[in-house]
C-alpha positions as CSV (number, residue, x, y, z in Angstrom):
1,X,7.3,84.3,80.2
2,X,3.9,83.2,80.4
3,X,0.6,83.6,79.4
4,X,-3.0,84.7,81.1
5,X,-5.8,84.7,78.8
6,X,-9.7,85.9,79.2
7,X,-12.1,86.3,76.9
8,X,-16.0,86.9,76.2
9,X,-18.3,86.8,73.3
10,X,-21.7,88.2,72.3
11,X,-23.7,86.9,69.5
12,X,-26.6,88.4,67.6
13,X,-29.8,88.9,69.7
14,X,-32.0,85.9,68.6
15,X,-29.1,84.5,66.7
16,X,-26.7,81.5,67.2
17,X,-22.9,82.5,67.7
18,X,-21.1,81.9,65.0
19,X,-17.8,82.7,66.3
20,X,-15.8,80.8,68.5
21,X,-12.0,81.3,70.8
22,X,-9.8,78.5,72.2
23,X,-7.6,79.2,75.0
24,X,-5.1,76.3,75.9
25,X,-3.3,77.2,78.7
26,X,-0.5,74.2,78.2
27,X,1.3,75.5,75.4
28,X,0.4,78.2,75.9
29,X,-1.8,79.3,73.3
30,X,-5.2,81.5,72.2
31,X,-7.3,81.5,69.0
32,X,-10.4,83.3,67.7
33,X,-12.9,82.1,65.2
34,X,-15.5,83.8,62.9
35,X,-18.0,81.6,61.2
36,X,-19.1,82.5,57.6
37,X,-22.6,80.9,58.2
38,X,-24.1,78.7,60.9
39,X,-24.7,75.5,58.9
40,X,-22.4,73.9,60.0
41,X,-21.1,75.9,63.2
42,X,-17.6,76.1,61.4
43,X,-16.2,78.4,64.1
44,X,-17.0,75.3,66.7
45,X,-15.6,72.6,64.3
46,X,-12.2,74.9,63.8
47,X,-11.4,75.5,67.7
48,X,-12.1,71.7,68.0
49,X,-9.9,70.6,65.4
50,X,-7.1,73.1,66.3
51,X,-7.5,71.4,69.5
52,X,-6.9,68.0,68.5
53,X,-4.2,69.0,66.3
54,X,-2.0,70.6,69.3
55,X,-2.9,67.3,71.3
56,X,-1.2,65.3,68.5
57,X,1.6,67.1,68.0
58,X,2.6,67.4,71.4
59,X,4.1,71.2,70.5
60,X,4.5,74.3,69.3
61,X,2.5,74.7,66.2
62,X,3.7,75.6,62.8
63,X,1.1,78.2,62.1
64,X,1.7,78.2,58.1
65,X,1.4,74.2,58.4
66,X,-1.9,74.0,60.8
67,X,-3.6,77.0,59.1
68,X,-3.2,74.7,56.1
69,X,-4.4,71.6,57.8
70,X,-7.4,73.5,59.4
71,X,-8.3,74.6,55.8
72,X,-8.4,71.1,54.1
73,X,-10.3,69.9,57.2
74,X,-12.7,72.1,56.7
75,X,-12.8,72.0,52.8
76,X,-16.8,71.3,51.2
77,X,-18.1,72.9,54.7
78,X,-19.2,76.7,55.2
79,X,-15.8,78.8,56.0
80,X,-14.3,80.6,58.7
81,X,-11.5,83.0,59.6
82,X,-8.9,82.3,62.4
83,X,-6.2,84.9,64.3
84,X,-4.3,82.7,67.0
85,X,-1.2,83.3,68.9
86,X,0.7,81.5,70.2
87,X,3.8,82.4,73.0
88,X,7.4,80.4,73.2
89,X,9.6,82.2,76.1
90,X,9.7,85.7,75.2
91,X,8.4,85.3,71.6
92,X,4.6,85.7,70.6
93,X,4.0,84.0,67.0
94,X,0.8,85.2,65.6
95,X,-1.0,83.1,62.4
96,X,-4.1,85.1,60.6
97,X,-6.5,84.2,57.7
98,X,-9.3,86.2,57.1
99,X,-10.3,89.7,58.4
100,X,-10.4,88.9,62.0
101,X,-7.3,90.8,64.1
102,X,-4.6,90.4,66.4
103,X,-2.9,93.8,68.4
104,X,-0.2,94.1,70.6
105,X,-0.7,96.9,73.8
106,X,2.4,98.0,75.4
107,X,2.8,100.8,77.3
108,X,-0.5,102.0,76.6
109,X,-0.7,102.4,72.8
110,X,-2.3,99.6,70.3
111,X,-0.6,98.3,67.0
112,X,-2.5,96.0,64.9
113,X,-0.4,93.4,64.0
114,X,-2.3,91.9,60.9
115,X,-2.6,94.5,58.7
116,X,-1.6,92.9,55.7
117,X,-3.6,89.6,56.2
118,X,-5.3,88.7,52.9
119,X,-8.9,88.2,53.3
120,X,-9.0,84.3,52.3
121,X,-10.8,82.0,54.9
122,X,-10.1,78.7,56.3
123,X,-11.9,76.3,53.9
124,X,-11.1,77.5,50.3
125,X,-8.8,75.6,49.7
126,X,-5.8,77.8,49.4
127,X,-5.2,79.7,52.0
128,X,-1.6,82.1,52.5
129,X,-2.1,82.7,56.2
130,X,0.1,85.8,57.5
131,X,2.3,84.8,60.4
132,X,4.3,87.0,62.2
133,X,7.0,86.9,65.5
134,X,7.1,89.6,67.9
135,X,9.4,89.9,71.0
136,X,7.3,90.9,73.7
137,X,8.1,91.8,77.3
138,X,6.7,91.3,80.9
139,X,3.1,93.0,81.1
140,X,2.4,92.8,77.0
141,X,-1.3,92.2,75.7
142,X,-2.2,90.5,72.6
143,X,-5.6,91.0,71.7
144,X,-7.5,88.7,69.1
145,X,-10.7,90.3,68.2
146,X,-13.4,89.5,65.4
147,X,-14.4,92.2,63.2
148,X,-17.7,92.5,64.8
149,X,-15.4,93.5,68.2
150,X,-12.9,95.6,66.3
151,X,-15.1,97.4,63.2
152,X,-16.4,100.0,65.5
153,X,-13.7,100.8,67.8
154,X,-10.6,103.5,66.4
155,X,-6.9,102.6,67.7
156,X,-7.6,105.3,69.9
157,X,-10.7,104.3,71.6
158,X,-9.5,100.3,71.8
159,X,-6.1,102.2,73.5
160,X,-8.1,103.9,76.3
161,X,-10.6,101.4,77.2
162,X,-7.2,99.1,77.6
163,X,-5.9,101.3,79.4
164,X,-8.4,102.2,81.9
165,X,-9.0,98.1,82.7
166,X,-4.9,96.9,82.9
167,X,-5.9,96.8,86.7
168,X,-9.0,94.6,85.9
169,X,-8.0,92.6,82.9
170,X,-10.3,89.6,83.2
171,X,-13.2,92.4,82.7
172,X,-10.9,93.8,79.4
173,X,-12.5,91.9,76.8
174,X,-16.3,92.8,78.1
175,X,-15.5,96.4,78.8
176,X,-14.2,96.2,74.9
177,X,-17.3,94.7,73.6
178,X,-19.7,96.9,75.8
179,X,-17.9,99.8,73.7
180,X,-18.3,97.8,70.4
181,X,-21.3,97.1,70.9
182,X,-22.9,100.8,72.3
183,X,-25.3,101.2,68.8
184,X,-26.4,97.8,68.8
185,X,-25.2,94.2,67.8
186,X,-25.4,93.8,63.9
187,X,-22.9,91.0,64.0
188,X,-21.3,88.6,66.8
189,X,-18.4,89.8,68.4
190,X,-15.5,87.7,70.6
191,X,-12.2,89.2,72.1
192,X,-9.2,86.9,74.0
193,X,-7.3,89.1,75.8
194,X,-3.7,87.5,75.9
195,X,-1.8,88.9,79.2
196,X,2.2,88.1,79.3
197,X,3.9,87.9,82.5
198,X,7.4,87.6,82.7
């Protein structure tokens, strides 16, 4: 298997983004940041250090480990959620802390895969990140969304926008937040769409 990833963000109008994604198509492996504050640009600092922390280990992450690590790096500093994902063969491992959300699509119809995530974020000190393993096939999505993307859009809406864009998936994740954003922008919103190909 292997991976194809787009994303897009939106911030608030007149505002700094305080979210943030890193794709690294190497491992391969996608992450999605939300800010608690803009002090510090937290989101920024997270994906960076994520970053240098899969360049020095060289490989697959341990998610319960690095969500750790991540979390004492950014003790003392405003906080910040995370949902990542990463894929090994035919095996997607997703790692989530905080309120931001990772779903599989297959076949058409949406599952949220972090339901029970607590709502700690990266930066207190003691964060229980839920990580979870999912077999996935050829033609899969993951999709890693902030909860200004995901809060206004059901399971049936986020199904049938998906649905209607499979042909056009680098567009998926602005067709989302076009629809999640249709009343206006009251917080900033980023999607990674994660495409598997077998």
């Amino acid at each position: 298997m292997n991976l194809k990833a787009y994303a897009a963000s939106v911030p608030q109008p007149g505002r700094q983004n305080e979210d943030a994604f890193f794709i690294d198509r190497l491992y391969p492996l996608v992450a999605v940041f939300d800010g608690q504050g803009n002090a510090e640009n937290v989101a920024k600092k997270a994906a960076r250090q994520l970053e240098r922390l899969c360049r020095e280990n060289g490989s697959k992450p341990d998610w319960t480990k690095t969500a750790k690590l991540l979390d004492s790096y950014l003790l003392g500093v405003n906080k910040s959620t995370m949902v990542a994902a990463s894929l090994t063969e035919d095996m997607v491992s997703v790692c989530c802390v905080g309120d931001s959300r990772a779903y599989l699509v297959r076949n058409g119809q949406v599952t949220i895969l972090t339901e029970k995530a607590n709502k700690q974020k990266l930066g207190s000190g003691s964060v229980q990140p839920l990580v979870k393993q999912i077999t996935v096939k050829d033609r899969d999505l993951v999709l890693l969304m902030t909860d200004g993307a995901f809060t206004p859009l059901s399971l049936y809406l986020l199904s049938k926008i998906t649905v209607k864009n499979l042909l056009n998936l680098p567009e998926l994740p602005h067709e989302l937040l076009k629809q999640s954003t249709k009343a206006g922008i009251w917080d900033d919103a980023t999607v990674v769409c994660m495409c598997i190909r077998g």
